[in-house]
N, C-alpha and C positions, 0 to 999 in steps of 0.2 A: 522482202524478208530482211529484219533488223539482224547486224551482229549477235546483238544479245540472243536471241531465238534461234540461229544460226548457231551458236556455241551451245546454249538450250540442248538444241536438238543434238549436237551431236553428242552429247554428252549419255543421254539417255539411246543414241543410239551405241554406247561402246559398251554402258551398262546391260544393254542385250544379250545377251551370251548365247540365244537364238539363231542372232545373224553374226556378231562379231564375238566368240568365243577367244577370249586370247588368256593365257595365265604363264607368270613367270616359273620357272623353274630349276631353282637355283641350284647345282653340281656344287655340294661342299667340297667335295674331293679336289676336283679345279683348282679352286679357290686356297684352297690349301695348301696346295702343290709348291708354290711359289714360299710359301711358309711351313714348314713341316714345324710341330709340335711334339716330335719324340723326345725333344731335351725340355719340356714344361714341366715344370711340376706345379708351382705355386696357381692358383686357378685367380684370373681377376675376377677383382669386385666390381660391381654396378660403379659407373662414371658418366660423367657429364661433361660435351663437348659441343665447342660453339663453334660453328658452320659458317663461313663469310662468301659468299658467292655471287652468282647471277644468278635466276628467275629459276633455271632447270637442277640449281646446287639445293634447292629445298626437296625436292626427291632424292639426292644424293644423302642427305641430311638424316632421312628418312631409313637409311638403310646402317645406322647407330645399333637401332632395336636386334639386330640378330646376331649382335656379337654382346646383347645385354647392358649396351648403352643407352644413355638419352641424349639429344643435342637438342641444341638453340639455332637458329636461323638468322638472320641479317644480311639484307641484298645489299650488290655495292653493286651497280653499271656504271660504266662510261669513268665518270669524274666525281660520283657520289663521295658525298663524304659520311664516315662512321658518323654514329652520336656519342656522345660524348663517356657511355659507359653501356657494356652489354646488358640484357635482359637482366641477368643475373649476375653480382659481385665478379668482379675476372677471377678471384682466388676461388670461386665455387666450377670452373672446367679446370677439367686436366690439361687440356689444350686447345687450340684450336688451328684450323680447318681451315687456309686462305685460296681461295679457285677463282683467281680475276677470270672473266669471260675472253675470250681470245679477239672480242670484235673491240675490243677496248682499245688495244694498240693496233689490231689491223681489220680497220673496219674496212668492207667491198669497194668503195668508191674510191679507196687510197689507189685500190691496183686495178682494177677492170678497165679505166681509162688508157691507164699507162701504152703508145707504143712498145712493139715488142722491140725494135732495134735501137732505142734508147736505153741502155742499160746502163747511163748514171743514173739516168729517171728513178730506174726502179732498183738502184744504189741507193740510193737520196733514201726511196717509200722504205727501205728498211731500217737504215739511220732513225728517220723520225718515227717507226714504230717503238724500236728498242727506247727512244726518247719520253715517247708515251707509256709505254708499259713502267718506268721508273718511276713517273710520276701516279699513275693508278696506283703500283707498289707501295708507294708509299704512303698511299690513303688509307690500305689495307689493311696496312701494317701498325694503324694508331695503336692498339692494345698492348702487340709486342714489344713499342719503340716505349709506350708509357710504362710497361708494368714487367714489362717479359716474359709475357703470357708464352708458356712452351706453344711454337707456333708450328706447324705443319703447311707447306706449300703447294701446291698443287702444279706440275707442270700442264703445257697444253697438246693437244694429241694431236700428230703430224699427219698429214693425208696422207691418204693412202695412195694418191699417186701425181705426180707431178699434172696437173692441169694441160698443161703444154703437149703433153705426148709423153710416152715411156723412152721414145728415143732421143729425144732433148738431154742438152747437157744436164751434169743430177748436182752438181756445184755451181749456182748461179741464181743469182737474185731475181731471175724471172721466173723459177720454179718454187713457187710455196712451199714445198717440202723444206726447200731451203731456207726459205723463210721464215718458217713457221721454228725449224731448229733452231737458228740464229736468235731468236726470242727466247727458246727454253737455255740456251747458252748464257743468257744476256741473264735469264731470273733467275738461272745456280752462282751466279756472281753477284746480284742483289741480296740473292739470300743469305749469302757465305758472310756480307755486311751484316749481317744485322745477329744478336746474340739470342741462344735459345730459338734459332729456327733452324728447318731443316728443307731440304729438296723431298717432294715426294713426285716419283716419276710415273705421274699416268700413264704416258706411253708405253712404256715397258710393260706395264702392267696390264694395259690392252692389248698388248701385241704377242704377250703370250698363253692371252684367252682367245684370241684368234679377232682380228679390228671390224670383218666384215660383220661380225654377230653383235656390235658395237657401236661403230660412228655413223653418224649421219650425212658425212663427207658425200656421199654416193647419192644423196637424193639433194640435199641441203648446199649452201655454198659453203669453201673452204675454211673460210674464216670465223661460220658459225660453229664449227669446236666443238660439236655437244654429240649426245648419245642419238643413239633410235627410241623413236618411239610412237606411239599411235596418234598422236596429239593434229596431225597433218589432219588427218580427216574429216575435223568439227569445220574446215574451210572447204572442203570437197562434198559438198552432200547434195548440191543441186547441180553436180554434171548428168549432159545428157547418159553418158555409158556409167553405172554405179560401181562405184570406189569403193574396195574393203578397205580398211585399214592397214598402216604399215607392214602388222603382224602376218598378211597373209602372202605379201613378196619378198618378205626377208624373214628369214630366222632371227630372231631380236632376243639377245643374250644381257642385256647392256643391265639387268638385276646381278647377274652373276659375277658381272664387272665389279658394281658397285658392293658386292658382297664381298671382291677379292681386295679392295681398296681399302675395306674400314679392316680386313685383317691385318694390311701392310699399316697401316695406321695403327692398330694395338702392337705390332712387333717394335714396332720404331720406339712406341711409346714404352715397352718393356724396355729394350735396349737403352734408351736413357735411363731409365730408372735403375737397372742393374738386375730386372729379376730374373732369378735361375741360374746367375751369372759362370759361365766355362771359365777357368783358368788352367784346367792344365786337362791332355788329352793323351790316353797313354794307349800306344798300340801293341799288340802280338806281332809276329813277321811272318809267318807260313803261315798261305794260306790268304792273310791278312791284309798286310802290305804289299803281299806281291803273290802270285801264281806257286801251289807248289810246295814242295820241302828241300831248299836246295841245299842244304849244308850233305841231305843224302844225297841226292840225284845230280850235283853239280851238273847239271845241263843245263846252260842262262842262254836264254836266246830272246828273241824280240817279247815272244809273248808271257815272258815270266814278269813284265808289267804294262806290258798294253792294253789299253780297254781303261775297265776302272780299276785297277791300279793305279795307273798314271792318275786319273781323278781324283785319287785318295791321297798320292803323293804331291799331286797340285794344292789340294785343301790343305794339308798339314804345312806347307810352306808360307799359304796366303794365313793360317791362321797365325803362323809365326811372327808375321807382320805386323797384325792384329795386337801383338803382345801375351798371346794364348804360351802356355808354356806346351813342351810337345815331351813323349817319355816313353819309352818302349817297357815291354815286357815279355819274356819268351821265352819258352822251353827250348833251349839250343845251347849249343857249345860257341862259347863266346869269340875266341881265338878266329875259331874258323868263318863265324859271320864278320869277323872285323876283316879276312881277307879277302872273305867275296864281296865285299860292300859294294866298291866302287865298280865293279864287272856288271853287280846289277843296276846301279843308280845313275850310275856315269853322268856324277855330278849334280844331278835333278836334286841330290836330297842328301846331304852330308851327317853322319853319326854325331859331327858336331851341333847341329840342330836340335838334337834332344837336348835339354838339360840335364836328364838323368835315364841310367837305362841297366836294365836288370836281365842278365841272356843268362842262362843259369838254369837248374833243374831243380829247382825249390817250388813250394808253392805257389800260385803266382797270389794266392791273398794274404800271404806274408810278405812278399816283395813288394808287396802295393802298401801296406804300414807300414815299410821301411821308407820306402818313399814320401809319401804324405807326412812323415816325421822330417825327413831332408830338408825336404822344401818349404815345409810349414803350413799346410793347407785342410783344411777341410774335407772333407769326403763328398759332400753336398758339392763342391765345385770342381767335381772330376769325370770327363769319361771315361770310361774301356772299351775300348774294340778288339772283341776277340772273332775267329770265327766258329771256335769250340764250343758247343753247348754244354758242357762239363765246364772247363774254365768259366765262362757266364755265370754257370749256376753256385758256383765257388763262390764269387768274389761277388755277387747277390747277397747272399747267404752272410759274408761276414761285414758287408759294406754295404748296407739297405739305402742309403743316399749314393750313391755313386752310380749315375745313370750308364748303362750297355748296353754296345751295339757292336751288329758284326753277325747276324745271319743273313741280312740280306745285301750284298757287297755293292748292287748295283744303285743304293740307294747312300751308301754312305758320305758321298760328296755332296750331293744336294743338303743333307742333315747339317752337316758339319757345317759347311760353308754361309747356309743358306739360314739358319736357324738365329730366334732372335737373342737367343742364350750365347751364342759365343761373337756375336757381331757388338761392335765399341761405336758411340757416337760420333769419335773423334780418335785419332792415334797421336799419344803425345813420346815426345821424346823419351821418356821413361820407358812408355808400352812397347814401344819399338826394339828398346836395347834389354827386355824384360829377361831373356833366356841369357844374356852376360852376364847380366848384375845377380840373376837367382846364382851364378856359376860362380861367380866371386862369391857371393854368400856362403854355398857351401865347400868351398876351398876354407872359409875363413871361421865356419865351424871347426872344420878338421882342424887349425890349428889351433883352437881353442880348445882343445883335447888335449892338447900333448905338453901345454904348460901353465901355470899358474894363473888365477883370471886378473889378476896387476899386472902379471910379465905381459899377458894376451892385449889388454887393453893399450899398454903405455906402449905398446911395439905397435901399436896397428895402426896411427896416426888418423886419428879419428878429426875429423874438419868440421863443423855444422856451417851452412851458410846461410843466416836470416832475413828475409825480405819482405816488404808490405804486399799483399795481392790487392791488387787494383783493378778495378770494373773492366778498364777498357784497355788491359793486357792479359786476351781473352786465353791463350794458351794458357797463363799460371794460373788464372780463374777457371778455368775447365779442369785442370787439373786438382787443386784445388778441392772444386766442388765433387771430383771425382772420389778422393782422396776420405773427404766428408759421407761421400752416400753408400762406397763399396768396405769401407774399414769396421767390423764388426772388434774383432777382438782389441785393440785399444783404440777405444774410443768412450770418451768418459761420460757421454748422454746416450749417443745413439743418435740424438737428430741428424734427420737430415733436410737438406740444403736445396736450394734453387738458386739461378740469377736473379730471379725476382727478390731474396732472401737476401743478398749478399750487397745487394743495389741499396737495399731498406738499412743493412748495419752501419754504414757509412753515414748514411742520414740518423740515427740515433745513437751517436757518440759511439760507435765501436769501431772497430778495426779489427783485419784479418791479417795474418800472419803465417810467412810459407817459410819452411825450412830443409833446406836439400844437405842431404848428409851424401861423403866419401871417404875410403879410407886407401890402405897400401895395393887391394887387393880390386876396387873398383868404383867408378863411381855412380851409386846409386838415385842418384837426380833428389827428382822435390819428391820428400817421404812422410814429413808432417804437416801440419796446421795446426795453430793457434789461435783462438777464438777470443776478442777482451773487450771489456765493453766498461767504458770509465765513468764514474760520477765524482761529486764534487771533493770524496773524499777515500775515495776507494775503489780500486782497480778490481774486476773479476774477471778471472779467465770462464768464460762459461763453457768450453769445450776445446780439450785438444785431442786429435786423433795421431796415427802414427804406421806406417806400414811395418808390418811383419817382418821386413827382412832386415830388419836395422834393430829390433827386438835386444835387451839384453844391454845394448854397449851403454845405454846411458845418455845417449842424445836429448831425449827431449828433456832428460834433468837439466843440463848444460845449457838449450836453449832458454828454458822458461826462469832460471837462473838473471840469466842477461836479460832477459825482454823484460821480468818484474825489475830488478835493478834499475833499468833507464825508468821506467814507470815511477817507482818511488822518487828516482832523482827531479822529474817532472812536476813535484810539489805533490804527490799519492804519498798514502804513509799506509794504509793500509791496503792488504792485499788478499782474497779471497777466491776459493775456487769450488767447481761445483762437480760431484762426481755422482750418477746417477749405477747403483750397481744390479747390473743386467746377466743373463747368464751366460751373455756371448762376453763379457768384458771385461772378467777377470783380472786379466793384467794389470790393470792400471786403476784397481780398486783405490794402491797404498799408494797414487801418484805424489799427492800432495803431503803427505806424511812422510815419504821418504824427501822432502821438501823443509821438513820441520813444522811443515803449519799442527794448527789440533781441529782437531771436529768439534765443531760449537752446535751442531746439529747436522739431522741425518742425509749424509750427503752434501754438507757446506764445510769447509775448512778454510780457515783462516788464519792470518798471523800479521803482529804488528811489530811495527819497524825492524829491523834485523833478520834475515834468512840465512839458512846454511843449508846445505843438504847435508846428508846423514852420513857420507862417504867422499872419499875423491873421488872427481872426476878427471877423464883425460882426453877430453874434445878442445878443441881451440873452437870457438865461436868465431864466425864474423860477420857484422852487418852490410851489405850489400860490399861494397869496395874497402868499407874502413873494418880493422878487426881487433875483436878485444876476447882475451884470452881468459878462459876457465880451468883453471889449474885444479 
């Protein structure tokens, strides 16, 4: 009997459903579990994503369609190299999908030879795998390295038990387990190199659909990496004793995997993009945060936060980190929660963490527009967690964008934490120090209350500091590009931004421009961007955006000020900008008019030789180390 007739056959024998009945059946819930969807609102559109793998990544490929996607396929083994452009334009996927094969850096023959009490030997087979996986990486990676194709990585799945024994040491180069980590160690440090990609960690994500319902580690050798599935069979058809299919010794879940894959892949791919984006999370305290009503019952004992308490009190700290702003709100007498704070939290979780906080016996859907007015924020970018179905239905009722949670306590950590609405790409020094700087902000509201807006300005020593963002200092570039995609209300197009984007403006005569403002009160890091893009006789700013919490003082005048100034000085005479008006971007409809230019047509202003703005300003500019003053 030929192969061919041999595969033939067993093909039509799987198509059987007579003798080998097998059908997937995929557990959304599972699947979802790992991604909770309570903080979704915005529903994705149909997308297109391209798939770079081994032989068994075209089934994985395959499983795009049930989250409404379509993908592209292209094999890479061993040392293949890409062709020279995917099926389709790279700017036609959202992203793509890289799953080097695991036998590429460690293929069987590398270790099965090896002595066992030689452990340079199999020192050495791990050196040269990590050597090898760098170089496959980088075959893989053509599209990303050329274009900046938003890239997705695939780590690779660790056995499920050390080959050796379970009694064998568990840190040690002659146990693959070890081995096989020390590669996914090696590919979050390749990846971390390269811009616009990310770690996506299969393992994880099989290990808590359960691996036996999964890898093929158990039948298969170590190093083949790959799922279960019935395909073994088209070579087993002429044993004397008749072989069912995989399907009927193992439970084979490995759809359900690949179902829970492509949703950590649309979360990721939200979370870049910013959709549904958390910024600030505001809780009740009884009941909520902790066990209980204890301003009556003053009884604090272990379990007034044990359980999920604590999990709710862990999530609000990690989201802190995140850059998430945090906010209480509460029917309570404020005195008395500020004395029993620390008896209950004992340290876990400081009052200082909130930005803002409302203990009071007011409505709490008036405390929450007094709030959202504080901070400056939208409704669409807030939770509530209450555990009142009354309070819920309040602050429903007058705040239809402000997503609520808080009836079911045992799941609130997993949302919060876990969801792809309040998780960031990256944490940049801004997002980090975000609940200081909002806190110096509204300190320096208050003070702008209590005197004149020249006394307020000229006493508040306002700094702007200007600098070029450059591709390959990827913190102010991420930032940056952050800065670009989440800033609605001043932002004079709306567009938004890529690395692919920002790589392309340097190659056709523009430049990008970051500006980090501070004042007496704090220092707010990098808060603007400015977007300019020169021709032979005429500079145009085509986009500046600007954060919210610098609103008002007049910076970005002060900068754009200086930046056209050196422009003109640079042999430009004329100067042009472009403002597209939107109904999130109000602000900065009149940017260029209070600038002096005039509108020559809709949405274009401009002005030749001489600028002034319409007012003093009281920012001192400076360009990176050297600084030139705006009076």
């Amino acid at each position: 009997m030929t192969l061919k007739s041999v595969v033939a056959r067993g093909y039509r024998l799987l198509n059987d459903r007579r003798r080998y009945r097998f059908e997937f059946v995929v557990d959304q819930d599972r699947g979802r579990f790992r991604i909770p969807d309570d903080l979704s609102v915005v529903p994705e559109e149909h997308q297109t994503a391209l798939v770079i793998g081994e032989c068994g990544a075209t089934w994985f490929g395959d499983g795009a369609e049930r989250i409404g996607w379509s993908s592209d396929f292209l094999l890479i083994n061993n040392y293949s190299v890409l062709p020279e452009a995917p099926p389709r334009p790279v700017t036609d996927y959202s992203f793509q999908v890289v799953q080097i094969p695991l036998r590429s850096p460690l293929p069987e023959w590398e270790y099965l030879a090896l002595p066992f009490d030689d452990v340079d030997a199999w020192q050495r087979m791990v050196e040269g795998a990590c050597q090898r996986l760098t170089q496959v990486f980088e075959a893989a990676m053509r599209y990303n390295i050329e274009s900046r194709l938003l890239t997705f990585v695939a780590g690779f799945l660790v056995p499920q038990q050390n080959p050796m024994g379970r009694m064998l040491p568990r840190d040690d180069p002659r146990n693959l387990v070890f081995v096989v980590e020390s590669l996914n160690r090696h590919l979050v440090t390749l990846v971390a190199s390269c811009q616009n990609a990310y770690y996506v960690d299969f393992d994880q994500i099989a290990s808590g659909l359960g691996k036996q319902f999964i890898q093929d580690d158990p039948i298969n050798a170590s190093s083949h990496g790959s799922f279960l599935s019935n395909w073994h069979v088209t070579g087993d058809l002429d044993r004397l004793e008749p072989l069912g299919p995989v399907g009927q010794h193992f439970d084979i879940r490995a759809d359900e995997f690949r179902h829970a894959v492509w949703l950590e892949l649309l979360a990721m791919y939200r979370t870049v993009r910013g959709v549904d984006q958390v910024k600030l999370v505001i809780v009740d305290l009884d009941d909520t945060l902790w066990r209980g009503i204890v301003a009556e019952e003053g009884d604090i004992s272990d379990e007034t936060i044990e359980g999920w308490p604590m999990g709710l009190i862990e999530a609000l700290q990690f989201l802190k980190k995140r850059g998430v702003l945090l906010g209480i709100i509460s029917k309570n007498d404020a005195a008395r929660i500020e004395g029993l704070w620390d008896r209950i939290m004992g340290g876990r979780l400081r009052l200082d963490d909130f930005v803002v906080h409302r203990i009071n016996w007011r409505s709490k859907a008036d405390n929450l527009e007094e709030i959202l007015d504080e901070v400056n924020l939208l409704a669409r970018n807030v939770v509530f967690v209450d555990d009142n179905p009354r309070e819920r239905a309040e602050v429903r009722a007058a705040f239809p964008d402000v997503r609520v949670l808080g009836a079911e306590p045992y799941h609130l950590k997993r949302v919060l934490l876990w969801s792809s609405e309040t998780q960031v790409p990256f944490v940049s020094t801004e997002s980090s120090r975000r609940t200081q700087m909002v806190r110096g902000q509204m300190a320096r509201e208050q003070e702008r209350k209590r005197v004149s807006r020249e006394e307020f300005l000229s006493g508040l020593g306002l700094t702007a500091r200007v600098f070029e963002i450059r591709q390959a200092d990827q913190s102010k570039a991420s930032r940056a590009i952050e800065l670009l995609n989440k800033t609605n209300q001043f932002n004079t197009t709306g567009t938004r931004w890529t690395v692919e984007d920002l790589r392309a403006l340097s190659a056709d005569r523009g430049s990008m421009l970051g500006f980090a403002v501070r004042d007496k009160f704090t220092d707010y890091g990098m808060v603007g961007v400015v977007v300019l893009r020169e021709g032979a006789s005429v500079t145009r700013v085509e986009q500046v955006v600007m954060s919210c919490r610098v609103f008002g003082l007049d910076a970005e005048l002060a900068v754009l000020v200086e930046v056209l100034k050196r422009a003109q000085q640079s042999g430009e005479h004329r100067v042009m900008g472009i403002v597209q008006k939107l109904s999130a971007n109000q602000p900065c409809w009149d940017l260029f008019q209070r600038l002096g230019f005039v509108e020559v047509d809709e949405g274009v202003w401009s002005v030749d030789g001489e600028f002034n703005p319409t007012k003093e300003l009281y920012v001192s500019v400076q360009w990176e180390e050297q600084s030139a003053s705006s009076r």
